[in-house]
C-alpha positions in Angstrom: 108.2 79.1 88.1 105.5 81.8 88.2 107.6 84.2 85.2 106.8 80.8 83.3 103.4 80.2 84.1 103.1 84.6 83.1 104.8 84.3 80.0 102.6 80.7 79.1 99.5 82.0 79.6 100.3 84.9 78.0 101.7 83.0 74.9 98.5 81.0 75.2 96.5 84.2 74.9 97.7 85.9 72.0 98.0 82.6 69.8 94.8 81.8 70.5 93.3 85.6 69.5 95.7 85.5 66.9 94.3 82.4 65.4 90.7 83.8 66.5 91.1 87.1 64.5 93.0 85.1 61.9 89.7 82.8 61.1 86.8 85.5 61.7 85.2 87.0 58.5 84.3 90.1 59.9 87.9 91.1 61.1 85.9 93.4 63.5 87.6 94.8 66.2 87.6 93.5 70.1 83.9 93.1 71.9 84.1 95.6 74.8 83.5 93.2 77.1 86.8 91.8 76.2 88.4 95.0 78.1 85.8 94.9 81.3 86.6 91.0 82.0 90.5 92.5 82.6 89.0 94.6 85.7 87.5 91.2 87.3 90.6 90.2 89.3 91.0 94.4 90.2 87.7 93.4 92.9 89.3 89.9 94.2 92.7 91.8 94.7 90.5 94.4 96.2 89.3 91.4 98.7 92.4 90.7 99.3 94.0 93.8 100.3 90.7 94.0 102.8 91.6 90.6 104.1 95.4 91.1 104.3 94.8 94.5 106.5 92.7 92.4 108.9 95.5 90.6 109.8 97.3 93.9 110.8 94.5 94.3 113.2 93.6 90.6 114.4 97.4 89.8 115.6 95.8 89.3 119.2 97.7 86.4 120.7 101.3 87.4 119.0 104.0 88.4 120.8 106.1 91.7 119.7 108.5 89.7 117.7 105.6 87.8 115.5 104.2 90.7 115.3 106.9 92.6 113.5 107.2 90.0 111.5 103.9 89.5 110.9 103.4 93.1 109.4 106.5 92.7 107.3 105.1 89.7 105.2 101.7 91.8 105.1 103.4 94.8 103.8 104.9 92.6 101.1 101.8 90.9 100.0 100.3 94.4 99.8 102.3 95.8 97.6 102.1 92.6 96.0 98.6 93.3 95.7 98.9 96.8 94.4 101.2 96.5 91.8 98.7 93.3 90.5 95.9 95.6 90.2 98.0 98.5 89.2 98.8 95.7 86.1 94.9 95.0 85.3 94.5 98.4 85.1 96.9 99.3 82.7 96.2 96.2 80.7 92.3 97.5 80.8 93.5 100.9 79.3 96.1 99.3 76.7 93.4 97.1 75.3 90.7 99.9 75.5 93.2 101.8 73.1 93.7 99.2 71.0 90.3 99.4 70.5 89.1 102.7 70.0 92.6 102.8 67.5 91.9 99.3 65.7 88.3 100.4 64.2 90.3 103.1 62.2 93.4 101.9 61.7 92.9 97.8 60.9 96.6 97.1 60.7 96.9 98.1 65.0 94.6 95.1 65.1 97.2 92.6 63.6 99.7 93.2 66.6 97.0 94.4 69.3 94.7 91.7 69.0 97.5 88.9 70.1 98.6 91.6 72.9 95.1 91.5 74.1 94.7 87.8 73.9 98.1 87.9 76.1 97.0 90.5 78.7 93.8 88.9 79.2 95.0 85.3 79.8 97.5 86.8 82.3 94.4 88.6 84.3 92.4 85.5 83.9 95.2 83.7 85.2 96.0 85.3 88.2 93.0 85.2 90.1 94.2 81.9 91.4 96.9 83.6 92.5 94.8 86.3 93.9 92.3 83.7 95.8 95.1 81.8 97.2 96.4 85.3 99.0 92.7 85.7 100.1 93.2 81.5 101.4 96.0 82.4 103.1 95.2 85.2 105.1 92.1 83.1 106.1 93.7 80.5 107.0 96.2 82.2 109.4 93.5 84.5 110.9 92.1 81.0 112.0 95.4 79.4 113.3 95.3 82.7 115.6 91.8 82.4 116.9 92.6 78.8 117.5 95.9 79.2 119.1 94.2 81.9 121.5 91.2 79.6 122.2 94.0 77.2 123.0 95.8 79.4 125.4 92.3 80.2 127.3 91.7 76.2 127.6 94.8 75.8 129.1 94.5 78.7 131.6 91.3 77.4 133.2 93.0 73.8 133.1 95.5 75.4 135.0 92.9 77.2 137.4 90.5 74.2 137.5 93.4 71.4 138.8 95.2 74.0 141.0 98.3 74.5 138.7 100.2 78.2 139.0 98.6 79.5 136.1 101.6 82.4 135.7 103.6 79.7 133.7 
């Protein structure tokens, strides 16, 4: 489902510069600005690697085994998250060459501009995907805090009412 929703947007994207660069008069090459909004999601994924690596240190209230799993889903998500902003870069770079190359060579501009389009969609596109790993680590650094507030309730319960607290 999410090669689909890739190759969509990315279809999306390069018809739509296509048919952009098709209609202008000018034929000029990409805005600059065109290559810098490719590097937004690079500072959400950076968020996101921040906020996955607290969970490494915020597992207070797991056992061992949680733990170990714990770090093996963050591990995955990270390089998850690396090779993502390993992709905007490169995409930043391909389209800044496209560039420089388009203003002196016009017929680069008649493949490159769609390839842009494409690129850019994708990197637009997947800062949902990037917020939503940012959402999720929230959410679970919250389900531990609650869980160990929980297990302190229930300790001076225990102490209050005279129950053997060691179960």
């Amino acid at each position: 489902m999410g090669a689909l929703v890739v190759i969509g947007a990315a279809a999306a994207g390069a018809l739509l510069f296509a048919y952009v660069f098709q209609t202008t008069e000018a034929r000029q090459a990409i805005p600059w600005y065109v290559c810098s909004l490719m590097l937004i999601p690079v500072g959400i994924g950076l968020s996101a690697i921040n906020k996955l690596n607290d969970l490494h240190s915020n597992s207070d209230g797991l056992n061992r085994d949680e733990r170990r799993r714990l770090a093996g889903i963050v591990d995955e998500k990270l390089r998850q998250m690396y090779l993502a902003i390993s992709f905007y870069v490169i995409a930043a770079f391909v389209s800044l060459g496209i560039v420089l190359v388009g203003k002196d060579l016009p017929a680069v501009l008649s493949w490159g501009v769609p390839l842009i389009g494409g690129l850019l969609f994708i990197c637009i596109l997947s800062i949902g995907f990037l917020l939503a790993q940012i959402a999720e680590a929230h959410k679970f650094v919250g389900k531990l805090k609650n869980r160990k507030e929980s297990q302190r309730n229930k300790r001076k319960l225990r102490a209050r009412t005279g129950v053997n607290p060691s179960r």
